[in-house]
C-alpha positions in Angstrom: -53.9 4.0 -29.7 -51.1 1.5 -30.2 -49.1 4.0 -31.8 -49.3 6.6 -29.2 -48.7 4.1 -26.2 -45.4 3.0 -28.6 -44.2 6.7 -28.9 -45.2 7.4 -25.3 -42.5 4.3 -24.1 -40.1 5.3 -26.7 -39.6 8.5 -24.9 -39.7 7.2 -21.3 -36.0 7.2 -20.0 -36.0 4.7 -17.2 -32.9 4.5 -14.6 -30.9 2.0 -16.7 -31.2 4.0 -19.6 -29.9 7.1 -17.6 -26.9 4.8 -16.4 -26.2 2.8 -19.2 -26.3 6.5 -21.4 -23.6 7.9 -18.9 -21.2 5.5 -18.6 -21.2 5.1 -22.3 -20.7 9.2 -22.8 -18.0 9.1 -19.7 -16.1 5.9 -21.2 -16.5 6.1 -24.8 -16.4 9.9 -25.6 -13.0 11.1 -24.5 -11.2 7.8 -25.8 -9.3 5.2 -22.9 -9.1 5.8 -19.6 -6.5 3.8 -17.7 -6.8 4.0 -13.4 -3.3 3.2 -11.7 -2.8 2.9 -8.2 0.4 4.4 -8.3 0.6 7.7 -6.6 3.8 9.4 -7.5 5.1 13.5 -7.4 5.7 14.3 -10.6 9.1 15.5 -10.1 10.1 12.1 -9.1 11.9 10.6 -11.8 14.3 7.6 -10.8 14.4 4.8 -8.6 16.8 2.6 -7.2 15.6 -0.7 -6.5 18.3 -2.9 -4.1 18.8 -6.4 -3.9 16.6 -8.0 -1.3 18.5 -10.0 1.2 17.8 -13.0 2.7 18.3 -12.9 6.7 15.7 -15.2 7.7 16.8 -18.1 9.6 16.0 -20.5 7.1 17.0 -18.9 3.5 15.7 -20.2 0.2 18.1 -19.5 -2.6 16.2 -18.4 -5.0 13.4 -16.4 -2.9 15.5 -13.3 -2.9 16.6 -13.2 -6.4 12.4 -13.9 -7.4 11.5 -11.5 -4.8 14.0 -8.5 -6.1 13.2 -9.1 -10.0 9.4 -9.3 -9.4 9.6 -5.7 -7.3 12.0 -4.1 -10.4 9.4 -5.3 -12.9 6.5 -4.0 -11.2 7.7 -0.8 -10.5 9.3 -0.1 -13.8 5.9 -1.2 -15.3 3.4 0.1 -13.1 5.2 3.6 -12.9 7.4 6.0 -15.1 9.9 6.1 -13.1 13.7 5.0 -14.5 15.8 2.7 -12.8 19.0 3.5 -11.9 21.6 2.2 -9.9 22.7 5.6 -8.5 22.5 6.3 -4.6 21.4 9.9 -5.6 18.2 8.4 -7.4 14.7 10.2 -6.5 13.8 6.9 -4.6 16.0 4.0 -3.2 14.4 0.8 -2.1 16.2 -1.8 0.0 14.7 -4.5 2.0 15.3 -7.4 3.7 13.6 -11.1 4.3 13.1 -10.8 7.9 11.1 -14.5 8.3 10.9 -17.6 6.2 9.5 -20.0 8.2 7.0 -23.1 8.4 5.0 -24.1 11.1 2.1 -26.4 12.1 -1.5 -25.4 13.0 -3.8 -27.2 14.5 -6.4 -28.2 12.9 -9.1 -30.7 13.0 -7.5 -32.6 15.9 -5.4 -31.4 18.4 -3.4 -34.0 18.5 -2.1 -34.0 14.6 -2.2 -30.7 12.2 -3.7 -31.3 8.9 -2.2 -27.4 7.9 1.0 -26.4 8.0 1.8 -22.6 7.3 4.4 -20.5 5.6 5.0 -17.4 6.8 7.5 -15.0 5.5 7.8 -11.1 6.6 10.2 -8.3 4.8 11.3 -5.3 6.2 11.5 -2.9 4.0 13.6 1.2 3.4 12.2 3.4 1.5 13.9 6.5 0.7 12.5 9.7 -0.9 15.6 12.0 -1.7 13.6 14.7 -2.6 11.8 15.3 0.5 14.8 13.7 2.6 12.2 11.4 4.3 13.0 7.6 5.5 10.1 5.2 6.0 10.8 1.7 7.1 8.0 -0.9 7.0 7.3 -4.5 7.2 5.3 -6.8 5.3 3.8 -10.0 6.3 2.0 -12.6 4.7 1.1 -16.5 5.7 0.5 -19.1 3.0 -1.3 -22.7 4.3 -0.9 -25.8 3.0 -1.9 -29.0 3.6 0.5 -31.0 6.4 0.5 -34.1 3.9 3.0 -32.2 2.1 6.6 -31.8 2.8 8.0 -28.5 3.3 10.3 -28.9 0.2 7.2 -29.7 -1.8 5.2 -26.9 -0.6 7.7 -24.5 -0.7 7.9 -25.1 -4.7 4.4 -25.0 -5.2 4.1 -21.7 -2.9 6.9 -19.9 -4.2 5.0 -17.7 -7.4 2.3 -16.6 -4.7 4.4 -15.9 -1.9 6.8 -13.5 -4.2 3.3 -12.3 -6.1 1.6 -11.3 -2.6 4.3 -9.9 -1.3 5.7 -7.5 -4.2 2.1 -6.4 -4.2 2.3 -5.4 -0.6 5.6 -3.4 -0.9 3.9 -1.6 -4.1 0.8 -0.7 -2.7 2.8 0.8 0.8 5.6 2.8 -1.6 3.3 4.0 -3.8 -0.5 3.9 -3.1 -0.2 6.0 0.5 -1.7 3.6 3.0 
């Protein structure tokens, strides 16, 4: 009796064994599969990636020079596309920092802020010569911090995020289709 209720439950597929039996056939069977974001026609080929000004009224002088590298390197990893500095390149990509600025919010009590906020914005061109269409977009993003710290301070501490957050915003509109 033991030995039939042992075969009996030996060929009982339950729900996790269905699952757990397809994703390792999907996964495992037809060696890596690697999911990227990047949407991109195949016949598009070479981009040109400008340098991203800084036209904010209050310019930090490295933010632009972080900002442009960070955008080359994800592209030209994330994508098989070749940079070039060609005008005639498949896509061109120009932008400009719009807004740099910090502020005070209220917080706790209205009558002293215990956050202050960064907020910086880009407009950015994007040029498909292939299709001879022009988008232009901006991107926007606020950082807080606490209102202890001086802007300066902040701003140092911020700075890796702020170029992070954004490059990942002007990726994801160029080349993810939202």
């Amino acid at each position: 009796m033991i030995l039939k209720n042992n075969l009996l439950n030996t060929f009982i597929i339950s729900p996790s064994r269905i699952i757990f039996s397809l994703f390792t056939f999907l996964f495992c069977s037809c060696g890596i599969y690697k999911f990227n974001d990047a949407s991109i026609d195949p016949d598009i080929k070479t981009v040109k990636i400008g340098y991203i000004d800084n036209k904010a009224r209050y310019i930090n002088p490295q933010f632009s020079a972080k900002l442009t590298d960070k955008i080359q390197q994800k592209i030209i990893s994330a994508t098989k596309l070749t940079r070039t500095n060609s005008d005639d390149a498949d896509y061109v990509i120009n932008g400009v920092v719009t807004t740099y600025d910090g502020s005070q919010t209220v917080g706790v009590s209205s009558l002293q802020a215990n956050t202050n906020r960064l907020t910086v914005s880009v407009h950015m061109t994007w040029r498909n010569n292939k299709s001879n269409k022009t988008e232009e977009f901006d991107v926007s993003r606020s950082f807080d911090y606490p209102a202890s710290q001086s802007f300066t301070v902040a701003e140092a501490q911020l700075v890796d995020e702020v170029v992070k957050n954004i490059t990942d915003d002007i990726f994801n509109r160029i080349f993810s289709n939202w």
